[in-house]
Structures are given as structure tokens and as C-alpha cells.
N, C-alpha and C positions, 0 to 999 in steps of 0.2 A: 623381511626384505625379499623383495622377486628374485629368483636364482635365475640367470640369466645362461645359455652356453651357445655353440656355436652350432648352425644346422650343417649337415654333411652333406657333400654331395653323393648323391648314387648314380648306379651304374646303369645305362636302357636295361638291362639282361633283370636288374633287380626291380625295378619297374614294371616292366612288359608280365614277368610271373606272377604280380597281387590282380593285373588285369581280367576283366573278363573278354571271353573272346569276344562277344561283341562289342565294347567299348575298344577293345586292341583293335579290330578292324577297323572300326569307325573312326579314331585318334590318326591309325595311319594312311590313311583317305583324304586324311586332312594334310597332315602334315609327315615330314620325313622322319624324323627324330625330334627326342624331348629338347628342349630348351634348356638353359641353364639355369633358369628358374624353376623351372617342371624337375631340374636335376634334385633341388634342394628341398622344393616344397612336399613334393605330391607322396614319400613315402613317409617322412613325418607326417605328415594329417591321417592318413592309413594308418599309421602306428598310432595314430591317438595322441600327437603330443601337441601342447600348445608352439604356434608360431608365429614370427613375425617377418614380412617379407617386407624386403624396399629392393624395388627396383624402378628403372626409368620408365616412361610411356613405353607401351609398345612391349614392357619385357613379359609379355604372356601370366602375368601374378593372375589375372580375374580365372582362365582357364585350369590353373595353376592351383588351384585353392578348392574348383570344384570338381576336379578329376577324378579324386577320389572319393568324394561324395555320391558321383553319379555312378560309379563304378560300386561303391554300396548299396545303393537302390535298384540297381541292375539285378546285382547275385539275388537280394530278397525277392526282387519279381517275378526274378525266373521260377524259383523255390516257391510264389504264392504266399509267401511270408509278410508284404508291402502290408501294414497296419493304416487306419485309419488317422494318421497323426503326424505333426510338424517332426521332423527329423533334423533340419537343416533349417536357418535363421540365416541370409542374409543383407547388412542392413548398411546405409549408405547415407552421410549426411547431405547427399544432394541427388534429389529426386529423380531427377533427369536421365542419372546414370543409374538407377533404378531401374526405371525402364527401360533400357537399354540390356544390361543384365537378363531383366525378363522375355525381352525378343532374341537374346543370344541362347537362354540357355533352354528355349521351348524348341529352335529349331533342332538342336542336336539330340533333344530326346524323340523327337520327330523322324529324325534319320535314323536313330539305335532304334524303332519301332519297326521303322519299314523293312531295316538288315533283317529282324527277329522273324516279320512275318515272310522272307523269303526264306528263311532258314527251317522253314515250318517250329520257332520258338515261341513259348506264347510267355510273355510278357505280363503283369498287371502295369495298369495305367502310371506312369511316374506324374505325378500334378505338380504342378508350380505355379504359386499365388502370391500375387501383389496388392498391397496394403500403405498407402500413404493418405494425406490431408484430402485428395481428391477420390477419394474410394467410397463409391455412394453405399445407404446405408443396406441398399439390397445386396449390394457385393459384400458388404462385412458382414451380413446374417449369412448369407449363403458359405463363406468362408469356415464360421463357427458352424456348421452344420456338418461340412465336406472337408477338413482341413489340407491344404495343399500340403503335400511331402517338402519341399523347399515353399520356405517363404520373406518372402523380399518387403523388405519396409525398411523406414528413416528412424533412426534412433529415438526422435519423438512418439511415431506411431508404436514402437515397441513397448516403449515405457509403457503408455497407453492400454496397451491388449494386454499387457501385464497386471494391469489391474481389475480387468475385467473376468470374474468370476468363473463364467460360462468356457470365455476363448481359452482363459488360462489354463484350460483341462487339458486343449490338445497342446500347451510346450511343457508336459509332464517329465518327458523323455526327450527333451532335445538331444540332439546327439555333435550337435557342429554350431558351430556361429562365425559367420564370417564377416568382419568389419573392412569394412573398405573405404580408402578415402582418409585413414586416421589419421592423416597431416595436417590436414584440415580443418579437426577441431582444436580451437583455443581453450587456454585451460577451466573455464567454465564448463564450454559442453565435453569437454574431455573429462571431468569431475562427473557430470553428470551422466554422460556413457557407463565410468567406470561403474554409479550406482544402479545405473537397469541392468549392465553385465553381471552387478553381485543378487539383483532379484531374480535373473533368470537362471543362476546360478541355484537360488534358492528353493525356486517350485520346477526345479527337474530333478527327479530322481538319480538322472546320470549326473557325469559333469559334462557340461557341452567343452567340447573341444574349441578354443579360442585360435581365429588365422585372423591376423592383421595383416592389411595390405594397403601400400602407401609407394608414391611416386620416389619421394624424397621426405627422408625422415632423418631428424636431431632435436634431441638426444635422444637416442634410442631405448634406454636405461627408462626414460619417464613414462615414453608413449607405451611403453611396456605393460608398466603399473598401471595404465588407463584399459589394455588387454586385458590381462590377465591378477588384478589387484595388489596387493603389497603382502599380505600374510608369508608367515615365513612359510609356509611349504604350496607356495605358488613357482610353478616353472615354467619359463619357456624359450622356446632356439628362436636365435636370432639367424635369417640371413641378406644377407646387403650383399646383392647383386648387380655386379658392374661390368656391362653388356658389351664395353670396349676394352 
């Protein structure tokens, strides 16, 4: 059975310290203080634990979920460390928001580039690649060649590259998987989520860290076990966040 517990919130002060300084600048450029979604999500995912977030439009879960992704990819850049390989998996049952996704989170590595090169910091390239039904087949060779450090696809195309021999080298080491949208699927493609989550479970060496993220989610208990599976020594925080 999923062992289910509650996410906590943290405090800015505990937050602001796993930061790097150029993502701290660049986050408060943007905005004043974390959210109260950012309270609950962003040091769970840092700490590696499985989550699941629901909150309403607008309550900042997408940023929420890759904060501390990016602020991973940062430290190993700076270090020269950035390997040639998917790190992060984010995957969305509807394309659109894909894309979307993908123009959100190109500009912000965009911005941490340019803080870096005025700060005289040399960075290696953060890539981020998209992969769905309309991705020609020069984009998918070039992708198995270069792997994007983040990579954006639709639950089907995952399954997909999962079985593919070649691609399936670079999610050896996944390190994160972010599903988004999980309210979304009914209980077929939620059966069937659960079984690429248990393949890509299987050909990474790590455990990718599972963040579910949903507007409005019931039962939470279920879409859980669509997260993170049902074995007894599966865990993960729950937090339902209610913005009023």
C-alpha cells in the first residue's frame, strides 16, 4: 500500500539557503516571495521525496515543481559537471501545455545565462527538449544524439522512447519526473501512466523522483498510486493547497 503523509510548509529563510545565487537573484526579479505552493513543494523535491501537489490555476505548482530542478542543473554547470543525459522528464497529457512549458522554461534559463555572463560565471549550456506526435523524425535523431537535460513529452511519446533501445540510454539516470495535468487522466490512461512510470522506474539506475501536479484532484489516495505505484515501500507528501 502507498504510504501517504502530509507535505510541510517551509520557511523563505529555508528555501533562499538550498538556492543558488543565481537562481535567488533571478526568482527575486521575478517575484517577491515564494508562494504558498513554492512553501510546500520546492524543498520536498530538493530533498528527493516523492510529491503531489493540487492546487488551483494560477497557484504557481508548474514553477513550483521546477525550481528546484533548475537550481540542480545550475550548481552542476557552474562545477562543469552538466553530463550529456536526460535528468528531468516532464510529461503532460495534453500537448499544448507542452509547449507552453517549453517556452516558459527556455526563457528563464535564458535569463540565469545572461545574470551568469555578467557576473563573469561560465555556466555549461542547460538544454531543454520537446518530444511529442508532431516531432519530425530529424528532431527525434538529433534528440538521441544531444539529449536535452530536461525533457518535455506526452505520456504516450514517453512510453514510446522507452522502448526505444538507442533513446533509452540517455533516461539511464533520470533524476525527476514531473507529471502534470494528473486529473486529467481517466482510469485507463492513468493505469497506463502508472505502467511507463514503473518502466522508467526500471531502466534508471536512480529512482526518478515523482511531482504530480493537478488543478483539482479526488481521491487523492488513488491518483497517488497512479504517481508513485502501490508497493509497500512506495511514499509520498501530499499537499492541497487552498490559495483562499
Amino acid at each position: 500500500m502507498t504510504t501517504m503523509t502530509q507535505a510541510k510548509e517551509r520557511s523563505r529563510k529555508e528555501i533562499e539557503k538550498i538556492l543558488h545565487p543565481l537562481v535567488k537573484e533571478w526568482f527575486f526579479s521575478k517575484f517577491k516571495d515564494f508562494s504558498l505552493t513554492q512553501r510546500y513543494g520546492i524543498m520536498a523535491i530538493w530533498e528527493r521525496k516523492n510529491i503531489l501537489i493540487s492546487a488551483e490555476t494560477g497557484g504557481t505548482k508548474t514553477l513550483t515543481s521546477f525550481l528546484s530542478i533548475l537550481n540542480y542543473l545550475v550548481i552542476l554547470a557552474e562545477k562543469g559537471e552538466l553530463e550529456d543525459r536526460i535528468y528531468a522528464v516532464y510529461t503532460s497529457p495534453l500537448k499544448a501545455l507542452s509547449n507552453d512549458i517549453h517556452k516558459n522554461l527556455i526563457e528563464p534559463l535564458e535569463e540565469i545565462e545572461t545574470l551568469a555572463v555578467s557576473k563573469k560565471i561560465k555556466l555549461q549550456k542547460i538544454r531543454v527538449g520537446l518530444r511529442t506526435g508532431d516531432t519530425t523524425i530529424a528532431e527525434r535523431a538529433k534528440m538521441s544524439r544531444k539529449p536535452p537535460h530536461i525533457f518535455i513529452t506526452t505520456p504516450e511519446s514517453l512510453a514510446i522512447v522507452l522502448t526505444s533501445p538507442k533513446f533509452v540510454e540517455n533516461l539511464r539516470k533520470t533524476e525527476f519526473c514531473v507529471v502534470d495535468e494528473i486529473h486529467s487522466l481517466d482510469n485507463k490512461r492513468g493505469v497506463y501512466l502508472s505502467l511507463t512510470l514503473e518502466r522508467l522506474n526500471e531502466v534508471s539506475s536512480v529512482w526518478p523522483v515523482k511531482i504530480g501536479l493537478s488543478a483539482t484532484i479526488e481521491p487523492m489516495d488513488e491518483v497517488a498510486k497512479y504517481l508513485v505505484g502501490s508497493a509497500p515501500d512506495r511514499k509520498v507528501q501530499i499537499a492541497k493547497v487552498r490559495l483562499n
